[in-house]
KOLVO-898822 format. One line per field, with one value per residue (C-alpha): x, y, z. Coordinates in Angstrom, 1 decimal. Each point is the difference from the previous one (the first is absolute). Layout:
! residues N
X c(X;...)
Y c(Y;...)
Z c(Z;...)
! end
This chain:
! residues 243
X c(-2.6;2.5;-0.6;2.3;2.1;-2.2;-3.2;1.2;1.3;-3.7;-1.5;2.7;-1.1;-3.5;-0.3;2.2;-1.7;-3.3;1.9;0.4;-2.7;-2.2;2.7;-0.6;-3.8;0.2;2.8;-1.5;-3.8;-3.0;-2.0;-2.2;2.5;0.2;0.2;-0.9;0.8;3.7;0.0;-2.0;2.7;2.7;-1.1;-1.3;4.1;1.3;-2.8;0.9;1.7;3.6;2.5;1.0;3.6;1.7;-1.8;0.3;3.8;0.1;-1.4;1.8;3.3;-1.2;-0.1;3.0;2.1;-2.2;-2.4;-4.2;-2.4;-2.6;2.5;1.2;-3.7;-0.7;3.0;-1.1;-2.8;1.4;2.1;-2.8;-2.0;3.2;0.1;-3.8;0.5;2.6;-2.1;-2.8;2.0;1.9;-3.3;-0.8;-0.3;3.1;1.9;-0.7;-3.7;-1.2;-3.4;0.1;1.9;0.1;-2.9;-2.4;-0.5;2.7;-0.7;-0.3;-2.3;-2.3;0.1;1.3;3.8;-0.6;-0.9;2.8;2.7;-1.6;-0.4;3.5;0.9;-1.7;1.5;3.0;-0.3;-1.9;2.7;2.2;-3.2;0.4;3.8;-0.4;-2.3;2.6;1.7;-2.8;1.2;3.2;2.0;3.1;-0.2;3.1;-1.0;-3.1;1.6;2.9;-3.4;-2.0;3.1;1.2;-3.7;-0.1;3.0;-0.6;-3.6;1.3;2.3;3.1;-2.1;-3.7;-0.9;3.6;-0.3;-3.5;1.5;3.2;-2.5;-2.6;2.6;1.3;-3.3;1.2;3.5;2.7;1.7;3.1;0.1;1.2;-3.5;-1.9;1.6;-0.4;-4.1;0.0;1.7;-2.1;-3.2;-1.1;3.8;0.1;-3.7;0.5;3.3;-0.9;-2.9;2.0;2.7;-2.7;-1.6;3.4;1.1;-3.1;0.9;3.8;1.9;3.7;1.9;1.0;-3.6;-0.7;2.2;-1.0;-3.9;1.3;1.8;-3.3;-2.4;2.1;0.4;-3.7;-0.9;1.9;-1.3;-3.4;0.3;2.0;-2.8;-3.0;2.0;0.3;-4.1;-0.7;1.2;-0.7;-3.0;-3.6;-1.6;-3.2;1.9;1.9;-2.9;0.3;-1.8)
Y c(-14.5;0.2;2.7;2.3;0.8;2.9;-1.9;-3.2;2.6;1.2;-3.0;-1.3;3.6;-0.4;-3.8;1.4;2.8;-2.3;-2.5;2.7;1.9;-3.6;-0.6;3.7;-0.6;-3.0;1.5;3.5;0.0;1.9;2.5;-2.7;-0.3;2.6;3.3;-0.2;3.5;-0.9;-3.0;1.8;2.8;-2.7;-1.6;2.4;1.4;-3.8;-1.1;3.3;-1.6;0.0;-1.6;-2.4;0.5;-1.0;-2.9;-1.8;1.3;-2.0;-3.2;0.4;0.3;-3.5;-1.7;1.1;-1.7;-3.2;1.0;0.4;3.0;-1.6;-0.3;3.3;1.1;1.5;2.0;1.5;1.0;1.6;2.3;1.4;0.7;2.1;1.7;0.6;1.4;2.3;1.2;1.3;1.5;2.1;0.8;1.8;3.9;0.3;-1.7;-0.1;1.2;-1.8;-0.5;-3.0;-2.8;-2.5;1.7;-0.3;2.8;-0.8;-1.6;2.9;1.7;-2.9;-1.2;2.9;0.8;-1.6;-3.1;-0.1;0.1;-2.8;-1.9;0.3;-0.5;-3.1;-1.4;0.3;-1.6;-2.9;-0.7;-0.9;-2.2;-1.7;-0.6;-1.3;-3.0;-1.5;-1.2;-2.7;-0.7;-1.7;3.1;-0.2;1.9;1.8;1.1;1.1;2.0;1.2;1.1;1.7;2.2;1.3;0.9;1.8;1.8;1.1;0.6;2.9;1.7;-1.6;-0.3;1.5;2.3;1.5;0.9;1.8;2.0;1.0;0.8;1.8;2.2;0.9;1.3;3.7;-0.4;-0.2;-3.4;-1.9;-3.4;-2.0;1.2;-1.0;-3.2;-0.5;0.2;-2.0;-2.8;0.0;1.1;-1.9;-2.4;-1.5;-2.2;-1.3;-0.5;-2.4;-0.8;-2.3;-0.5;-1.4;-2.5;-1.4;-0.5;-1.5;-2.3;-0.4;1.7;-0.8;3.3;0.8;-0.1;2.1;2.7;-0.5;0.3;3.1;2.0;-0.2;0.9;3.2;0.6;-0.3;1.6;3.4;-0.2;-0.3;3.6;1.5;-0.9;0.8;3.3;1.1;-1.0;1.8;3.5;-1.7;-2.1;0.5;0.0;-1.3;-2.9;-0.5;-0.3;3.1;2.6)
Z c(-32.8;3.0;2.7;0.2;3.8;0.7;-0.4;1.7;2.9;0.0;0.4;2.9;1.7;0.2;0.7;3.1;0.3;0.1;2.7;2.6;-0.5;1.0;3.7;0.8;-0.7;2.5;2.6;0.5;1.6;-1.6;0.9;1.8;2.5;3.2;-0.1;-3.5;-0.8;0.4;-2.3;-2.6;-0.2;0.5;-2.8;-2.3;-0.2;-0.3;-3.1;-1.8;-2.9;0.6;-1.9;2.9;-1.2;3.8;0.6;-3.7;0.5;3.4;-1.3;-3.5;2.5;1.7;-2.9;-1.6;2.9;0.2;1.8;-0.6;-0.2;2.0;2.9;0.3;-0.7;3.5;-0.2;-3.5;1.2;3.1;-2.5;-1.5;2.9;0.9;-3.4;0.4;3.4;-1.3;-2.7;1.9;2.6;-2.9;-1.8;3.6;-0.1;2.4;-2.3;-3.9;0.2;-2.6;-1.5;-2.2;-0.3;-2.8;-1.4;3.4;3.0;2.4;3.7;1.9;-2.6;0.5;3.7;1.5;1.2;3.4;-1.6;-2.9;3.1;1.4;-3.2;-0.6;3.8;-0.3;-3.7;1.7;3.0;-1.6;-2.6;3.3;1.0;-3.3;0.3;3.2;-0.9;-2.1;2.5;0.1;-3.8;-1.2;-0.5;2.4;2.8;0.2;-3.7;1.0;2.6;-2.1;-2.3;2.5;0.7;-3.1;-1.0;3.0;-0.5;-3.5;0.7;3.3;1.1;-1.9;-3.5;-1.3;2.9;0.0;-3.9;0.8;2.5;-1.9;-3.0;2.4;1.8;-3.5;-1.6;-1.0;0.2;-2.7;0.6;-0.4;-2.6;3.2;1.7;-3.3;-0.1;3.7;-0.4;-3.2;1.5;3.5;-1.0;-2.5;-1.2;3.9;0.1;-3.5;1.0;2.4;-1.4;-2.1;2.9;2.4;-2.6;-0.7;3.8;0.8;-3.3;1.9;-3.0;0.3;0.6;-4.0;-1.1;3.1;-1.2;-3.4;0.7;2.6;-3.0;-2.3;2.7;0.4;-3.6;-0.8;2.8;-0.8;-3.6;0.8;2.7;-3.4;-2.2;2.7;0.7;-3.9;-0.7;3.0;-1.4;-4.0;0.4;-1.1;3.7;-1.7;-1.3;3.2;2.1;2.1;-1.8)
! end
């Protein structure tokens, strides 16, 4: 009996899944490693069962121009830590104050605020250690570079952090659809975005599939914020995770 898409989808997902999961287990130290409190909480937010969707999106992007997953692995992996880091820092009681997430007591309910800021200081800063080292790889360099960049950009000021801010500063107010679509598309539409941007530069995607790859991530990216918006005010918290 053939599989249907949905079950071969499935199975592509959490072989993925599987593959990252194994390069964060050997990129990121353990608790073993010093201070261990700081890895423990670092890690405990990173091996919390996500659904790994940037970094499968960034190797699936590689291969679709020619490319591999195993090259653009390191940079994967580097887009989750960023996700991760973003996700503890939003559970925080300044921001979201959250409890639970994906069904488990959030970072700061378990180490302490003081070391959720510095677990997510440190994912950060570590995915840039990460991207660096491939330039001891094959990857071209001024793709690598052109990389590095646009994750920054779309990870600060110009891309995730800005579509917090918009959507903090808003918290009470009545606002505008261009305001809604401004945090959909920064906060969460902007790092898968170029999630699948940076996996096929670093595969050297001719300009079309560039823009191609560029009009999905955005598309995707707002549909997922719809869809997390609507089960936010619709979903069973129980189901979700965070009750």
């Amino acid at each position: 009996m053939n599989e249907q898409p949905h079950e071969q989808l499935k199975e592509y997902l959490d072989r993925r899944r599987a593959k990252v999961d194994e390069a964060l287990d050997r990129l990121v130290p353990g608790s073993d490693s010093y201070p261990p409190a700081l890895f423990e909480a670092a890690r405990y937010s990173l091996f919390a069962g996500g659904k790994r969707l940037r970094p499968i999106l960034c190797m699936a992007a590689a291969e679709a121009v020619g490319g591999t997953a195993d090259d653009v692995m390191p940079c994967a992996c580097a887009l989750e830590m960023i996700h991760t880091y973003s996700l503890i820092h939003d559970d925080l009681p300044a921001m979201d104050n959250d409890d639970f997430r994906r069904g488990k007591p959030t970072n700061h309910k378990v180490f302490g605020e003081g070391m959720a800021v510095l677990a997510g200081d440190a994912l950060l800063t570590d995915a840039f250690r990460l991207l660096a080292g491939m330039f001891s790889s094959g990857v071209r360099h001024e793709d690598l570079l052109r990389a590095i960049h646009e994750i920054a950009s779309k990870a600060g000021f110009f891309g995730m952090i800005g579509g917090q801010a918009v959507d903090l500063d808003s918290e009470g107010k009545t606002i505008v659809p261009e305001t809604l679509n401004y945090v959909h598309m920064h906060k969460t539409a902007a790092l898968i975005t170029v999630s699948l941007r940076a996996g096929a530069i670093l595969a050297e995607a001719p300009p079309d599939r560039l823009e191609a790859l560029t009009a999905y991530g955005e598309n995707i990216g707002l549909a997922f914020q719809i869809v997390d918006d609507i089960l936010n005010v619709k979903g069973d918290p129980a189901v979700m995770g965070k009750g």
